[in-house]
N, C-alpha and C positions, 0 to 999 in steps of 0.2 A: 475151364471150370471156375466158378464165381468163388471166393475165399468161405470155406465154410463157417456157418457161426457156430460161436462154444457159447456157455453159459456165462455169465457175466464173471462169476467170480474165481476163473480162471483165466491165466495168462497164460502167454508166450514168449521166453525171453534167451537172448544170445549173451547176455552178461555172464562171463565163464567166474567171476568174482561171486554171482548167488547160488551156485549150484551144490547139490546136497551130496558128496561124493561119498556118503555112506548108505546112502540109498541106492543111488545110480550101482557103487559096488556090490552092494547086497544084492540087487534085482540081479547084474549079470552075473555073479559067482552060486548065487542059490535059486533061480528061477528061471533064469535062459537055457535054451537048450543048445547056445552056441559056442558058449563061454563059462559052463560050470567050474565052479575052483577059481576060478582066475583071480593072482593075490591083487589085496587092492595098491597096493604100488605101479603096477600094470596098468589098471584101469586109472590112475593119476597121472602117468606119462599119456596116454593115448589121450586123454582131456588136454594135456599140453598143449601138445601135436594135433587137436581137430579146431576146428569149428564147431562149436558143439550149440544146443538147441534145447531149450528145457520148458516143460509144463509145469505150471505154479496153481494150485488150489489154495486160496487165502495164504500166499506165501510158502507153503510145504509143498516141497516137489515130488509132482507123483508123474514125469513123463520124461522121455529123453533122446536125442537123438544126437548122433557126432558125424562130423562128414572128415573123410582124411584128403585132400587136395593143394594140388599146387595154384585153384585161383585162377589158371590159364584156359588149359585143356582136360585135364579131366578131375575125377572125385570118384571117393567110394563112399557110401553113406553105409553106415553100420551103427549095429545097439540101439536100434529102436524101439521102444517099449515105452507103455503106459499101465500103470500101475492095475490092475485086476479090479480094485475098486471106484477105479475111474470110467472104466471101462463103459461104451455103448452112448456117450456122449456125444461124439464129435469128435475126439479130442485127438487121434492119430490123422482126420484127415485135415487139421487146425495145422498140425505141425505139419506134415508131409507139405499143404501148402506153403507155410512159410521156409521151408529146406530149399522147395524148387524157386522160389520164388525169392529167394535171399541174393541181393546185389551179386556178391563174390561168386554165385556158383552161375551166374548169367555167361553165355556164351562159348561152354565147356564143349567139347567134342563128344567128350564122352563120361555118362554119369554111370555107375554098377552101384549093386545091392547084390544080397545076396540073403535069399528069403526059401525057408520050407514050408511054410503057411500063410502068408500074408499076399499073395499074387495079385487077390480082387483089388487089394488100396493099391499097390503098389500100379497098377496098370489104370486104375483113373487120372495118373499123373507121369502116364508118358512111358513107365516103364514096359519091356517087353523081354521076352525070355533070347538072351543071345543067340544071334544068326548066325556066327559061324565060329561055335565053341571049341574046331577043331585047332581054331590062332589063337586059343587060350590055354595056359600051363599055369600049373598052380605047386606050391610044396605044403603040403597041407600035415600039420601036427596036432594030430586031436587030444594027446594025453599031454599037451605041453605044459599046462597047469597042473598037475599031479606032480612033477619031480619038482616045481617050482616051490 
């Protein structure tokens, strides 16, 4: 798939030094439906610990995505989102390509997402729904932001 274009005066940057963590917080604790609550202490250690991916509109960031990997074998990309006002541009498959296509994540075994809406971007870029979800185990804590 050829790199898509975005409007000019938007970017795409890995500099984890410009990113707007009270954005990136706000969108995931009030507007995702994956990570509602979540305190932004939480969402400051997992920006540590990713590789993270940010969309810039004249310098204010309205896009985001963080991959967790060890760089070898595999990676999870998670919190992807682009701002509701940015939205119908380009601008998810701008970043999606630069995710896949980012040096570090070259040569992995295996990349996961995990998506309840977004399936169509997410399969023009290789992904596909897991073949054999029965070798998959998960501990999943949905209220874990609420006692926190």
């Amino acid at each position: 798939m050829p790199t898509p274009q975005i409007p000019a005066e938007y970017e795409i940057s890995t500099d984890r030094q410009r990113l707007d963590v009270a954005v990136i917080h706000r969108f995931l604790a009030e507007e995702s439906y994956w990570s509602p609550g979540i305190p932004r202490s939480v969402v400051e250690r997992a920006i540590r610990n990713s590789l993270c991916f940010a969309v810039y509109h004249r310098a204010a960031q309205v896009g985001f995505a963080r991959v967790v990997t060890d760089k070898s074998t595999f990676a999870l990309l998670a919190d992807v989102f682009i701002l509701e006002a940015h939205r119908g541009k380009g601008l998810s498959k701008a970043l999606m390509r630069c995710v896949v296509d980012h040096e570090d994540l070259q040569g992995l075994r295996r990349l996961l997402l995990l998506t309840s809406d977004a399936h169509g971007l997410y399969r023009q870029f290789g992904f596909d729904a897991i073949g054999s979800p029965q070798r998959f185990m998960e501990i999943v804590r949905p209220d874990i932001y609420r006692s926190a």
